[in-house]
C-alpha positions in Angstrom: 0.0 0.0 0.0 3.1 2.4 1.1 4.6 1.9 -2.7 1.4 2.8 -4.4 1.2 5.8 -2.6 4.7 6.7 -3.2 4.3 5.8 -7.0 1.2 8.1 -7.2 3.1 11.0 -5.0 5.9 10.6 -8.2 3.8 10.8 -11.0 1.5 13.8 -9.3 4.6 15.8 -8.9 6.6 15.1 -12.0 3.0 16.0 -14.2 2.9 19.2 -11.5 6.3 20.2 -12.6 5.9 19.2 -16.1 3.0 21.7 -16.3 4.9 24.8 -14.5 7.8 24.4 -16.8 5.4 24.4 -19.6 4.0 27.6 -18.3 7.5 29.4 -17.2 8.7 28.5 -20.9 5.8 30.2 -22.3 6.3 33.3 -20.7 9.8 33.6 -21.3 8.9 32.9 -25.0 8.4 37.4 -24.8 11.9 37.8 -23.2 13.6 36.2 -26.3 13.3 38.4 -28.6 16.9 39.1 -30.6 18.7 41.3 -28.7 19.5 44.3 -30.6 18.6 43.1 -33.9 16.9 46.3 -35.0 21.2 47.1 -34.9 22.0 43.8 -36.8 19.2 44.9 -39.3 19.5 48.2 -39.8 23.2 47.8 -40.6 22.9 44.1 -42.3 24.5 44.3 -46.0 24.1 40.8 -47.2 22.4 39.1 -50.2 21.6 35.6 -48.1 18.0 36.7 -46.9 15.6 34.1 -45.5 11.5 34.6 -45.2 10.0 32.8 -42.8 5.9 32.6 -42.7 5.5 31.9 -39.1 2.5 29.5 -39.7 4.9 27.1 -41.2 6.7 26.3 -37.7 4.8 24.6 -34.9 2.4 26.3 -32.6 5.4 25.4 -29.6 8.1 26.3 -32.1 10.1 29.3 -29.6 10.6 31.4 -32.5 6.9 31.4 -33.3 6.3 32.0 -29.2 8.6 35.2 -29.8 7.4 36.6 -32.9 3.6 36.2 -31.8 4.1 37.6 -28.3 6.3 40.5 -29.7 5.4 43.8 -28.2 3.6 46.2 -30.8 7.1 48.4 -30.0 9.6 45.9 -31.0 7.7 45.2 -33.8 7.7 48.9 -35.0 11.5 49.6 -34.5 11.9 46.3 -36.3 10.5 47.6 -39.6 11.5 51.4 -38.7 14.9 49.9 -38.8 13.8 47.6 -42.0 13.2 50.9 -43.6 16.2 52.6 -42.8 18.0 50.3 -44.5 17.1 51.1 -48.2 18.7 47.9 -50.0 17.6 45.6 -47.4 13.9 47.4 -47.8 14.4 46.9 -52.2 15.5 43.1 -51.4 12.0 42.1 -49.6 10.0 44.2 -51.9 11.4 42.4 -54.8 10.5 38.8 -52.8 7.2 40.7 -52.1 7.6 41.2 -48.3 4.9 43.5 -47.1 6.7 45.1 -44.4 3.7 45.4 -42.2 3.4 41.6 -42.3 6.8 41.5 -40.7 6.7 40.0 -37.0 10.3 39.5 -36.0 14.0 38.9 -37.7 17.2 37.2 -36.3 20.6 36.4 -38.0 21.8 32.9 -38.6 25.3 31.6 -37.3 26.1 31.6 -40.8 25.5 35.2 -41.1 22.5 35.3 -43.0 19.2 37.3 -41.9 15.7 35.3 -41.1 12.8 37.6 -41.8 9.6 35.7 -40.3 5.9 37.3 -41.0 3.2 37.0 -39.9 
């Protein structure tokens, strides 16, 4: 009787901390947002841009958590920064970006740029 009641004491708290870790992760999800990337965008010079629809990753994807619960400020320096930066502005109008559509950016490792919209 003692080990059943152990073994249901286990699995109560491993779901409990299962589900606070789910929530905790969620809210950090905000708090991830590329750190200065309205810098890395305004000054980004490269040809190797990436667009991202952000209904193409998984509703627990963290880069969809980010761009979704981006704050309607970081999304505006974003593109005021997107427009600043003339040639970076032509290249997504040429892949028919509309700039309002754009929820959040980051750059690869390899140097590239991710544009994801919404």
């Amino acid at each position: 009787m003692t080990m059943n009641r152990i073994a249901t004491f286990s699995i109560i708290a491993t779901l409990s901390a299962l589900s606070f870790g789910g929530i905790a992760w969620g809210q950090g999800a905000a708090m991830n947002w590329p750190k200065e990337i309205e810098k890395t965008v305004g000054g980004y010079s490269g040809d190797n841009i990436s667009v991202v629809d952000i209904s193409t990753l998984s509703e627990q994807n963290q880069t969809r958590l980010w761009v979704e619960q981006a704050t309607p400020e970081q999304r505006a320096a974003l593109v005021a920064a997107i427009e600043a930066n003339k040639p970076l502005l032509e290249k997504l109008q040429a892949q028919n970006v509309e700039i309002a559509n754009i929820g959040g950016a980051e750059q690869a490792t390899d140097g590239s740029l991710i544009i994801y919209v919404r």
